[in-house]
C-alpha positions in Angstrom: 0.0 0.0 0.0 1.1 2.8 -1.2 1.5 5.9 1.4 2.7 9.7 1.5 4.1 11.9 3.9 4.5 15.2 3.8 6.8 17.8 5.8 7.4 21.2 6.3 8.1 24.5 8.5 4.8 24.8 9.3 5.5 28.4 9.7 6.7 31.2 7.2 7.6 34.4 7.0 6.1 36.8 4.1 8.2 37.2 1.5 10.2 33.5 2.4 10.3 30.9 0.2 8.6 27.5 2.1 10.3 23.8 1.1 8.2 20.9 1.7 9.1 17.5 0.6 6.7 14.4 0.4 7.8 11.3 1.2 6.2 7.8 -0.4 6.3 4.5 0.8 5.1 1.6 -0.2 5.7 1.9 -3.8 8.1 4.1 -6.2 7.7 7.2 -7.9 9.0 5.8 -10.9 6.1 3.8 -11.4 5.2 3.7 -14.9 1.7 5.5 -15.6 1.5 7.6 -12.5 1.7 11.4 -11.9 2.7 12.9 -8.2 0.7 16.1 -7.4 0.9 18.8 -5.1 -2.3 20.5 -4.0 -3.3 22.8 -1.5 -6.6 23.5 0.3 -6.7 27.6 1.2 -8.6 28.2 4.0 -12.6 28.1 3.8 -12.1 26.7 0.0 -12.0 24.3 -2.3 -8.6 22.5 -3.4 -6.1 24.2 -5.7 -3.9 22.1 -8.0 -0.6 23.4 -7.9 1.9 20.8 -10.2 2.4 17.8 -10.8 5.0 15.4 -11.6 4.9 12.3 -13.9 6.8 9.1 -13.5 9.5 10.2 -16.0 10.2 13.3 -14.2 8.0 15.5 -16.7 6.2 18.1 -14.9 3.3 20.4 -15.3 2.1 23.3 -13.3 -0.5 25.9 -12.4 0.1 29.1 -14.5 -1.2 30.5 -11.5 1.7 29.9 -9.6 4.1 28.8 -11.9 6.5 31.8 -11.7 7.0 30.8 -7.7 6.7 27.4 -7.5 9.3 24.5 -8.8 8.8 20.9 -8.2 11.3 18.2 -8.0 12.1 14.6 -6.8 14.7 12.8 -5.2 15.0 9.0 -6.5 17.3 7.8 -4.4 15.3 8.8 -1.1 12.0 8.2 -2.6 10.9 12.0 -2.5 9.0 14.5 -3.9 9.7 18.2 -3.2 7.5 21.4 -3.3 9.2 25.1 -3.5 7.2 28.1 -3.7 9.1 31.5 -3.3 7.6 35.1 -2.3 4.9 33.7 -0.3 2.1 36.1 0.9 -0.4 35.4 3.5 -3.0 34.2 0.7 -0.6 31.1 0.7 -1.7 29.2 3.8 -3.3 26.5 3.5 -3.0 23.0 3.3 -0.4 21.4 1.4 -0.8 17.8 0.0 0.5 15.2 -1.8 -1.2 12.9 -4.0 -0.4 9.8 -6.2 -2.7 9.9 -9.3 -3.6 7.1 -12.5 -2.4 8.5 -15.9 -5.7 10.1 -16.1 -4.7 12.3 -13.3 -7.0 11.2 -10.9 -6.0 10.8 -7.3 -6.3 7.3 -5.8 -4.1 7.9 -2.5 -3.4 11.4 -0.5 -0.9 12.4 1.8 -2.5 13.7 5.4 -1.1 16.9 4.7 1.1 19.2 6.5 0.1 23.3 7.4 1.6 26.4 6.3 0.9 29.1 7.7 2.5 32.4 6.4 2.6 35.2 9.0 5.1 37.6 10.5 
């Protein structure tokens, strides 16, 4: 069974840039066929898809966000990372990981880990 972990500072300074890495067990991110997301849920709404990364390391991303965020992975360690630079207070939320089919949808999520950006 596949699971995700993800990690972070929890807290963040405006203007920061905030790291988090998610961490799978229980299968590899190489996987043929499967993409690994990062979404966030802001407070009081819905989900927000912020990039994703497929098995052979392509990526896609929000065009919302693309000019702060940068996605990567660490084979070795079995890792997905998550940067997003100049972050405001309108970026708290909830970040997750997800595993996803080829037709990007999710079949197993991470718990989650809080950021909160605040001076």
């Amino acid at each position: 069974q596949v699971r995700l972990q993800e990690s972070g500072p929890g807290l963040v300074k405006p203007s920061q840039s905030v790291s988090l890495t998610c961490t799978v067990s229980g299968g590899s991110i190489t996987t043929a066929y499967t993409y690994w997301a990062w979404i966030r849920q802001l407070p009081g709404e819905g989900f927000e898809w912020i990039a994703h990364m497929f098995a052979n390391g392509d990526t896609y991303y929000n065009p919302a966000l693309q000019s702060r965020t940068s996605i990567s992975r660490d084979t070795s360690k079995n890792e997905l990372a998550l940067r997003l630079s100049s972050v405001t207070p309108e970026d708290t939320a909830v970040y997750f990981c997800a595993r996803t089919d080829n037709n990007l949808l999710i079949d197993t999520w991470g718990k989650g880990t809080l950021v909160i950006v605040s001076s």
